[in-house]
LUMSEKE-979355 format. One record per residue (C-alpha): residue number from 1; residue in three letters; y, x, z. Coordinates in Angstrom, 2 decimals. Each point is the difference from the previous one (the first is absolute). Layout:
// residues N
 resi resn       v       u       w
  NUM  Ala       Y       X       Z
...
// end
This chain:
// residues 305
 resi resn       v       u       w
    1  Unk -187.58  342.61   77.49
    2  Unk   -2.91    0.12    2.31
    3  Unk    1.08   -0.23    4.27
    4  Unk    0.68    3.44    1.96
    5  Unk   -1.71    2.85    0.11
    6  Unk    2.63    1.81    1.82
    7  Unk    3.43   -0.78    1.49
    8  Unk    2.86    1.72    1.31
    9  Unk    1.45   -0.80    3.02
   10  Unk    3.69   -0.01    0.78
   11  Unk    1.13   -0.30    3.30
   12  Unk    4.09   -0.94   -0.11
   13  Unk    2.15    0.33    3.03
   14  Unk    2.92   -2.18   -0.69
   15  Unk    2.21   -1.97    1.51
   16  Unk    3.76    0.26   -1.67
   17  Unk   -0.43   -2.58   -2.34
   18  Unk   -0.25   -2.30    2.50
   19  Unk    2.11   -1.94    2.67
   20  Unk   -2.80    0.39    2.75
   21  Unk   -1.02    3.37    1.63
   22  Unk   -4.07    0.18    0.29
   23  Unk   -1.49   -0.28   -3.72
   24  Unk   -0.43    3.94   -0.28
   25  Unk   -2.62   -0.36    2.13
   26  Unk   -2.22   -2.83   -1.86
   27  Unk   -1.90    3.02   -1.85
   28  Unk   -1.63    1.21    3.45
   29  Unk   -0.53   -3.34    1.02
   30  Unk   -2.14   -0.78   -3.36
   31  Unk   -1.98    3.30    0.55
   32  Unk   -0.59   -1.00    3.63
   33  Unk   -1.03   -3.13   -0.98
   34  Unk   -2.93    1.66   -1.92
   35  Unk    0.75    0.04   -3.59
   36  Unk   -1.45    3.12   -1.39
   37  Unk   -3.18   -0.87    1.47
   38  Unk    0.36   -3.55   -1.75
   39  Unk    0.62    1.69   -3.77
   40  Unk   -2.76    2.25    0.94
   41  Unk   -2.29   -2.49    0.76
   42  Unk    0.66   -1.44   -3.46
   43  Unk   -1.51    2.99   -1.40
   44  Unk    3.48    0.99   -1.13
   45  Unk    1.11    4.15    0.89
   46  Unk    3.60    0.35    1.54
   47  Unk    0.52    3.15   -1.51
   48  Unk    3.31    1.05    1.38
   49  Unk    2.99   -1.00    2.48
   50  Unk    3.55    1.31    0.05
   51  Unk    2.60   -1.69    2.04
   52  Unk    3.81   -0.34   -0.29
   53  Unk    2.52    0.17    2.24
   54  Unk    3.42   -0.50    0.53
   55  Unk    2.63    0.80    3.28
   56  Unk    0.21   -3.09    1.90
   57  Unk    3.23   -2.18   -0.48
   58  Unk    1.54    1.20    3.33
   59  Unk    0.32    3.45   -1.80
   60  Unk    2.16   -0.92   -3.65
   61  Unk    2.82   -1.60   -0.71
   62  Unk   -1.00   -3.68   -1.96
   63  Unk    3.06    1.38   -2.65
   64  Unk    0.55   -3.06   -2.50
   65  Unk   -0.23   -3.53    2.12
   66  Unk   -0.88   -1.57   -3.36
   67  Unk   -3.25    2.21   -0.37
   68  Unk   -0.64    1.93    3.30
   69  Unk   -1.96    2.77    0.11
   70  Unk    0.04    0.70   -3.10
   71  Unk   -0.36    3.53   -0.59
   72  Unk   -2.88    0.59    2.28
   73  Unk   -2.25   -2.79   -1.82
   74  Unk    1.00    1.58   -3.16
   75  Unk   -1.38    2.72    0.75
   76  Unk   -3.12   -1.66    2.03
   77  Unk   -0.80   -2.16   -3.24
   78  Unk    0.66    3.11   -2.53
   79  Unk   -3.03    2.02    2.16
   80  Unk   -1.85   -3.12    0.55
   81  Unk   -0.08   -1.27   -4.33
   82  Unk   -1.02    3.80   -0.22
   83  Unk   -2.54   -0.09    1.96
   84  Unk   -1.08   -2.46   -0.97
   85  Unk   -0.46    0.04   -3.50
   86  Unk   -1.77    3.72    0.64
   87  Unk   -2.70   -1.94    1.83
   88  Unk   -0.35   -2.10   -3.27
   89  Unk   -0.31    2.77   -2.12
   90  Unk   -2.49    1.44    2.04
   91  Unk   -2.41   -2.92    0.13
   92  Unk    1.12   -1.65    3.06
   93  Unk    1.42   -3.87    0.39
   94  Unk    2.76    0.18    2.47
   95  Unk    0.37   -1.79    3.17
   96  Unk    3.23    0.13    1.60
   97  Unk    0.59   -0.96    3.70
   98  Unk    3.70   -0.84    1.10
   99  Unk    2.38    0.23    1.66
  100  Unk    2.49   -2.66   -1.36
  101  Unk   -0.11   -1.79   -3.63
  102  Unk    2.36    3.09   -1.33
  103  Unk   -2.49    2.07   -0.25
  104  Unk   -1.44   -2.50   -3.34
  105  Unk    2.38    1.41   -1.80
  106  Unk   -1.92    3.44    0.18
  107  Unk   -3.11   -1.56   -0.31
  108  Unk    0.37   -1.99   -2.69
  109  Unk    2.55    2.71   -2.08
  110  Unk   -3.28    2.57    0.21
  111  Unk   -2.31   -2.53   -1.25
  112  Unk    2.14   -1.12   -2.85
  113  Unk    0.82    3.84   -0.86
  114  Unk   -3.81    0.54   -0.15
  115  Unk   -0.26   -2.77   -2.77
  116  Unk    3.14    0.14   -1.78
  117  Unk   -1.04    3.30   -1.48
  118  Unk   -3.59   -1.50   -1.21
  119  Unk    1.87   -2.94   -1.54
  120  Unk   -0.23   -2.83    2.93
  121  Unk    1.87   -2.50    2.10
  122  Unk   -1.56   -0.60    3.45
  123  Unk   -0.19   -3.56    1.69
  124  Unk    0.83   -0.27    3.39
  125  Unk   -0.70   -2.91    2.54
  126  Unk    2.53   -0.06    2.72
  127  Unk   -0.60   -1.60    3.09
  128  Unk    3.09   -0.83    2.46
  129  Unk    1.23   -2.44    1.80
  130  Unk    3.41    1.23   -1.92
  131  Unk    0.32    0.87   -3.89
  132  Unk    1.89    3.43    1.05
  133  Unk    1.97   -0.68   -3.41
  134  Unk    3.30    0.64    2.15
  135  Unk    2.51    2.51   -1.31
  136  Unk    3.21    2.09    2.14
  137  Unk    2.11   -2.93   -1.81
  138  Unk   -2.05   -2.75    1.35
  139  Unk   -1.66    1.47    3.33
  140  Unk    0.94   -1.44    2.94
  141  Unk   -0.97    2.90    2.79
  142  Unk   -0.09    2.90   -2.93
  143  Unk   -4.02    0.38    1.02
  144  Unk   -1.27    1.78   -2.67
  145  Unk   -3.23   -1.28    0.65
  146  Unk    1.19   -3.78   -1.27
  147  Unk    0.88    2.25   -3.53
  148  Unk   -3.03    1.53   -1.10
  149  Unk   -1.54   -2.61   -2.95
  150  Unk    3.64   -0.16   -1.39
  151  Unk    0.22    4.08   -0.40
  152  Unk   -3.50    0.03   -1.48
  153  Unk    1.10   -2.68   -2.44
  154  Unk    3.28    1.86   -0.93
  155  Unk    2.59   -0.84    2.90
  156  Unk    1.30    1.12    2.70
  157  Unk    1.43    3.68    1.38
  158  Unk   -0.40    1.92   -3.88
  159  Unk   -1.47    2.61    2.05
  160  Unk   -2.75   -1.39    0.50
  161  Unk   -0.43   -1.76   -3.07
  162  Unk    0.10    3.16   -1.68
  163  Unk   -3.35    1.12    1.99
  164  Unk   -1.98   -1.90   -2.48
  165  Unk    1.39    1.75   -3.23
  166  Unk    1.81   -1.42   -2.84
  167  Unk   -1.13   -3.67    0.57
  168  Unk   -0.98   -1.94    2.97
  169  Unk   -3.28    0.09    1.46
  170  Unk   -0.57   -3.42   -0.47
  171  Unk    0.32   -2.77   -2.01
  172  Unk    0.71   -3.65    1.59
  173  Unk   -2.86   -1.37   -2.63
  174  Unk   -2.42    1.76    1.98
  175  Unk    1.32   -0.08    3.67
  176  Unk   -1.32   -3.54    2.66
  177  Unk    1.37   -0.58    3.34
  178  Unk   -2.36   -1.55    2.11
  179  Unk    1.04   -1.56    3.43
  180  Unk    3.31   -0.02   -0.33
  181  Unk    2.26   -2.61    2.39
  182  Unk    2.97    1.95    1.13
  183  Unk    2.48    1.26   -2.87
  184  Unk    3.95    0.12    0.09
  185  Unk    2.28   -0.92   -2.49
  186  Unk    0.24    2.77   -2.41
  187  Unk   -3.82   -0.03    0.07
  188  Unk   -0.09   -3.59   -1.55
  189  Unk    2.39    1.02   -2.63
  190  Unk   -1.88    3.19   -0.50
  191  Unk   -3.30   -1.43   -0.56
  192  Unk    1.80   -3.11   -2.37
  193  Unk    1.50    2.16   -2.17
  194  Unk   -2.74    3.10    0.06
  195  Unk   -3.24   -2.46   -0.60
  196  Unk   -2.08    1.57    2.84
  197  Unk   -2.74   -2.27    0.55
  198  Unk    0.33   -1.05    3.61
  199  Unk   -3.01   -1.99    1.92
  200  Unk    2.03   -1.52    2.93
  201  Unk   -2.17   -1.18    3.52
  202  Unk    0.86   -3.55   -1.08
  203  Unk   -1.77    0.64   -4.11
  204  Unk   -2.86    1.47    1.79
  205  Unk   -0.28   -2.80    2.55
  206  Unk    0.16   -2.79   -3.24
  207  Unk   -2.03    1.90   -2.83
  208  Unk   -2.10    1.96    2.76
  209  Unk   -0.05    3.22    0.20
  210  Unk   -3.07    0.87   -2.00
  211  Unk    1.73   -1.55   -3.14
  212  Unk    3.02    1.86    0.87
  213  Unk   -1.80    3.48    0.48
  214  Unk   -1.68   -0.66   -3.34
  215  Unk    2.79   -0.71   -1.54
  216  Unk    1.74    3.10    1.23
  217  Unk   -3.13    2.75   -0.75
  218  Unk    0.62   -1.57   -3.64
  219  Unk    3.76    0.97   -0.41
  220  Unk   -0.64    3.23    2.03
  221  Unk   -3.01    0.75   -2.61
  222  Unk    1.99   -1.29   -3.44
  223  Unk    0.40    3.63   -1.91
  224  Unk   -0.36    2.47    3.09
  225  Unk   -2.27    2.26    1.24
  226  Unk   -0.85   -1.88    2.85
  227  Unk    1.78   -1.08    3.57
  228  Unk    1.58    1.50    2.95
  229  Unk   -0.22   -1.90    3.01
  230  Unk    2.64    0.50    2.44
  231  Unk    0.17   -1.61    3.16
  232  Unk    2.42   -0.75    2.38
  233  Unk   -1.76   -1.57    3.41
  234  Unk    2.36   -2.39    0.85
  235  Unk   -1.25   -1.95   -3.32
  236  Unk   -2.74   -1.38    2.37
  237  Unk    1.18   -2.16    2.81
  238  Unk    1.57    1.14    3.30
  239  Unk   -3.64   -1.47    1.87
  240  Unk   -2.01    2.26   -1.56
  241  Unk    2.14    3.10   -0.73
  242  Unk    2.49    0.30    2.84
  243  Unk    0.81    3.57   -0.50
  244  Unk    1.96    0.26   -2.58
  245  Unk    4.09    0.88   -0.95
  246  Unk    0.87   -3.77   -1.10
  247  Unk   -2.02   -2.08    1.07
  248  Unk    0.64   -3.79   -1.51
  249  Unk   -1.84   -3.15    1.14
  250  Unk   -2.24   -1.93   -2.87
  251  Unk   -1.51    2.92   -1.77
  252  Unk   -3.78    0.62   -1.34
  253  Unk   -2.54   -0.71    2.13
  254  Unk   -3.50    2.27    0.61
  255  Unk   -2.03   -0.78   -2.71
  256  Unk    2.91   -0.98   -2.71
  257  Unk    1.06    3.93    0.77
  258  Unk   -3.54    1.03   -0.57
  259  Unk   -0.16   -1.85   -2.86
  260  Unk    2.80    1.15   -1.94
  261  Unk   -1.84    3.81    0.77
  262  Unk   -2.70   -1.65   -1.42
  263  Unk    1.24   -1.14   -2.75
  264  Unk    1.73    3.47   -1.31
  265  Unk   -3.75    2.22    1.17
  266  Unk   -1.56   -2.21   -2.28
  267  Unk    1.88    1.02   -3.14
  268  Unk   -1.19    3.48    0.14
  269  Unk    3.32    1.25   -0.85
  270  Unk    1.50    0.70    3.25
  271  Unk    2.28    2.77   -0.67
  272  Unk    0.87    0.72    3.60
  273  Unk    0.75   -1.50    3.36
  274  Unk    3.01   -0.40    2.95
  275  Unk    0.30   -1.40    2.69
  276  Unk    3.17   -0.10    1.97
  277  Unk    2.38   -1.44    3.01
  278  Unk   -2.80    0.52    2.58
  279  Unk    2.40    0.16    3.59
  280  Unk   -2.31    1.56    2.93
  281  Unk    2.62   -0.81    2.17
  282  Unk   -0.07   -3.78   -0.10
  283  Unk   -3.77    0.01   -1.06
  284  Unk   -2.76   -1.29    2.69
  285  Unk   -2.99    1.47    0.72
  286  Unk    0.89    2.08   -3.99
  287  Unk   -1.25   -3.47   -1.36
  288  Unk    2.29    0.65   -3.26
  289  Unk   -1.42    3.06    0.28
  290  Unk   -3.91   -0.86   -0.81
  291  Unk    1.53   -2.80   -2.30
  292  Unk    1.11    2.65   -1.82
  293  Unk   -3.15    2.10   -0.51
  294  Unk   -2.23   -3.70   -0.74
  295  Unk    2.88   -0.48   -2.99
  296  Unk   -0.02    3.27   -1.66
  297  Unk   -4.21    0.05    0.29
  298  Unk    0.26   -3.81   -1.75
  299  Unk    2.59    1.70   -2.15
  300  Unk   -2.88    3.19   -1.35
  301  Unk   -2.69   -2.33   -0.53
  302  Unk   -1.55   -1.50    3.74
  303  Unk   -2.09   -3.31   -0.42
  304  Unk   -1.52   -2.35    1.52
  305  Unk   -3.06    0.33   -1.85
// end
């Protein structure tokens, strides 16, 4: 699989999975911030937009405290996976600009759709500061956005689950964590008992993280089509990504974030991009913002040479 030729854009306006009002507006921050100009200085064609929105959280009813929200990204997820996997069959790898870490689970269901039916598993390198393996049994605030890896690996609201088909959209043998430093309790016993490969801040910090970002294109790779790379901002550290949902000191510096892009562009077998928990509101100067647009450009193939 050969980089780009033409991507899809999708702009997600979403903030009910999350705790923090703000995050629906990260996709207008990235644009400001310059990014089609970026892919299309790559030589890469963004060949379409479409944008998703949702009434703001002032105008529902949260419903279940365990899950809140939960009808409304249901159906925000169901439109995004089929969107997305439409831009797929039409030629085009998706990138998918959040909005809060819910909207993965759209994302990520299209994508596996797309190569379920030609006899694939996809990869996917997820980059948090949290694991977002939580479930409405184990969720402390009933965020949706800390559930979205669980659902896409079978758990969670059955709803949901259920957007992927008859089995999940991933399996844990193909599925890294990168940057995580911040998980609660049912997380730990989640990722014990589920074998998700988890690089915590302090692994990456011992092994470095170029080992660790090799060893996690490997697992992504073993059997699949390729990798998705989803990423949550407040993976990198607070200093150099202050606008995001949750932010949490000790995270990925400049170049280990660029890296890790790096590092999945080089396979050739990026099967499509997100980038999520960008928060305008507590950004400065929409710093976050152009962090954004240098990731996702590292992310489709940007060198130094």
């Amino acid at each position: 699989m050969k980089p780009p030729r033409s991507i899809l854009i999708g702009n997600v306006h979403m903030d009910l999975g999350a705790g923090r009002r703000g995050v629906d507006m990260g996709p207008s921050a990235i644009h400001l911030a310059g990014l089609n100009a970026g892919v299309e200085s790559l030589g890469i064609k963004v060949a379409d937009h479409f944008a998703l929105r949702v009434r703001s959280q002032e105008m529902l009813e949260p419903g279940d405290e365990h899950a809140r929200f939960l009808p409304e990204i249901l159906q925000v997820c169901g439109r995004l996976a089929d969107r997305v996997e439409a831009g797929l069959e039409a030629g085009h790898l998706p990138v998918v600009l959040g909005g809060d870490h819910s909207v993965a689970i759209g994302t990520i269901t299209g994508i596996s759709r797309y190569w379920k039916k030609r006899g694939k598993r996809i990869g996917v390198m997820w980059v948090d500061a949290h694991t977002d393996v939580n479930t409405p049994e184990t969720s402390p605030t009933g965020n949706i956005h800390g559930m979205p890896l669980a659902v896409l690996l079978g758990h969670g609201p059955p709803e949901l689950v259920a957007l992927a088909g008859d089995t999940p959209a991933l399996d844990p043998r193909n599925v890294c964590v990168i940057g995580a430093r911040d998980l609660d309790d049912g997380e730990r016993q989640f990722v014990r008992d589920s074998g998700l490969r988890v690089y915590t801040m302090s692994e990456l910090d011992e092994r470095g993280t170029a080992v660790c970002a090799r060893e996690a294109v490997e697992r992504c790779l073993d059997g699949t089509a390729g990798i998705h790379l989803s990423f949550d901002l407040d993976g990198v550290d607070p200093q150099h990504a202050p606008g995001v949902g949750t932010a949490v000191q000790g995270g990925l510096d400049l170049r280990e974030s660029h890296l890790i892009c790096e590092k999945v562009a080089a396979t050739q077998k990026v099967l499509g991009i997100e980038m999520v928990e960008l928060n305008p509101v507590i950004d400065t100067e929409n710093r976050t913002g152009r962090l954004a647009v240098w990731l996702i450009l590292s992310a489709l193939g940007k060198t130094i040479l």
